[in-house]
C-alpha positions as CSV (number, residue, x, y, z in Angstrom):
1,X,-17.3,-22.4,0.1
2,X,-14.9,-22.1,-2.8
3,X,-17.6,-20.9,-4.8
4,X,-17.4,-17.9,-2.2
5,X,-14.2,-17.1,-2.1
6,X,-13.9,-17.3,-6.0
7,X,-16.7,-15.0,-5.7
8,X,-14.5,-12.5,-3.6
9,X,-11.2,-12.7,-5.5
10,X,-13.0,-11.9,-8.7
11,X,-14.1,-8.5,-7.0
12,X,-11.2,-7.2,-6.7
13,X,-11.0,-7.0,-11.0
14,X,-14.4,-5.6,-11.1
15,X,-13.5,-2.7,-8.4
16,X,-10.7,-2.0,-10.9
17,X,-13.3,-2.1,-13.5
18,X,-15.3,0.0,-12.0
19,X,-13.3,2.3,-10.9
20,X,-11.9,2.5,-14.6
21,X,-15.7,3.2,-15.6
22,X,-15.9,6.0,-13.4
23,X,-13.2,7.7,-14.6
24,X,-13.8,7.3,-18.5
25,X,-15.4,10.7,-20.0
26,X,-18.2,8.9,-21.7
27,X,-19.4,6.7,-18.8
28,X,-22.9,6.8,-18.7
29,X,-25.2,9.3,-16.0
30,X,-26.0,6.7,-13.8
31,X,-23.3,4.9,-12.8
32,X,-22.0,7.6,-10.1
33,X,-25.3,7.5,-8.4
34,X,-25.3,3.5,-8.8
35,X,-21.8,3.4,-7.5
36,X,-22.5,5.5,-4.2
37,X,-25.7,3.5,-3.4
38,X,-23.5,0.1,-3.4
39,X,-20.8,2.2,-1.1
40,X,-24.3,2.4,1.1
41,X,-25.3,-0.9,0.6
42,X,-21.8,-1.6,1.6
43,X,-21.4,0.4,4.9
44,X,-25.1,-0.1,6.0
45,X,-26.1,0.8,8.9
46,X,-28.3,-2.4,9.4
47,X,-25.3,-4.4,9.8
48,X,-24.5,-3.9,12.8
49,X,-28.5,-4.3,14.0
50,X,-29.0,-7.4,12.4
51,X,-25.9,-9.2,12.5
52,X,-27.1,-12.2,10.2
53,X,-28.3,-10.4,7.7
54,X,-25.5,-8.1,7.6
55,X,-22.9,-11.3,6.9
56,X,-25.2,-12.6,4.3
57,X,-25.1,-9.2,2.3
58,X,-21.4,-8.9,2.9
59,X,-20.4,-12.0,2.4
60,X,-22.6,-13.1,-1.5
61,X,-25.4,-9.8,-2.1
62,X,-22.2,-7.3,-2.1
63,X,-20.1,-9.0,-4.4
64,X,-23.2,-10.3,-7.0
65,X,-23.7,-6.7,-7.3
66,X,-20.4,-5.0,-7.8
67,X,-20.4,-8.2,-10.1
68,X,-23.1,-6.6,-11.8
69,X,-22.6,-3.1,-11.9
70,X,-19.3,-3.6,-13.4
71,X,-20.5,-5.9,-16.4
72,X,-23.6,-3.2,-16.8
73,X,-21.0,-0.4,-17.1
74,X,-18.3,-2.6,-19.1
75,X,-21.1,-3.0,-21.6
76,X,-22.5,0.6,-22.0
77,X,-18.9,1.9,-22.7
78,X,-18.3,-0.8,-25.1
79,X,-21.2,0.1,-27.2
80,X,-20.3,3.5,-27.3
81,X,-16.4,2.7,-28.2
82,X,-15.5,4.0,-31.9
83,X,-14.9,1.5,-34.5
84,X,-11.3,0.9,-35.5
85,X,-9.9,1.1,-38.4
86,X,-10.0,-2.7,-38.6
87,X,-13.3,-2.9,-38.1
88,X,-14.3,-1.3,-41.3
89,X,-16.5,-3.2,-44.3
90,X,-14.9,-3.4,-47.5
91,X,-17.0,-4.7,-50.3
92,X,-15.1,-5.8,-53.0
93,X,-17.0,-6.5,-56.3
């Protein structure tokens, strides 16, 4: 059970995260239509006609993907951030 709720309060950094994604010019093409399919997922309909399954989704499938859509996202933008200065290779002969 506290692996549960750990699960939960760790959601609430990767809506920020993903929210921060989805506002970053160079976010890639699929995470709006990724994003709007977990807002489905999330207010599905089946919920409410299978009341089991709907706590199951809510309670670990919902937050194992917003877990994962966030570190998929996360990822792609950090491959495509610019090198700093820092980063630079210097040989020195």
């Amino acid at each position: 059970m506290r692996r549960l709720f750990r699960l939960w309060r760790l959601s609430a950094r990767d809506l920020h995260v993903l929210w921060t994604a989805l506002r970053h010019p160079d976010r890639p093409v699929w995470l709006i239509p990724a994003t709007l399919a977990l807002a489905f997922f999330a207010a599905d309909p089946l919920n409410l006609a299978i009341p089991a399954l709907g706590i199951v989704d809510d309670l670990v499938l919902l937050p194992l993907l917003l877990r994962a859509l966030a570190a998929l996202a996360t990822a792609r933008l950090e491959d495509k951030a610019p090198r700093s200065r820092d980063d630079r290779v210097v040989s020195v002969q």
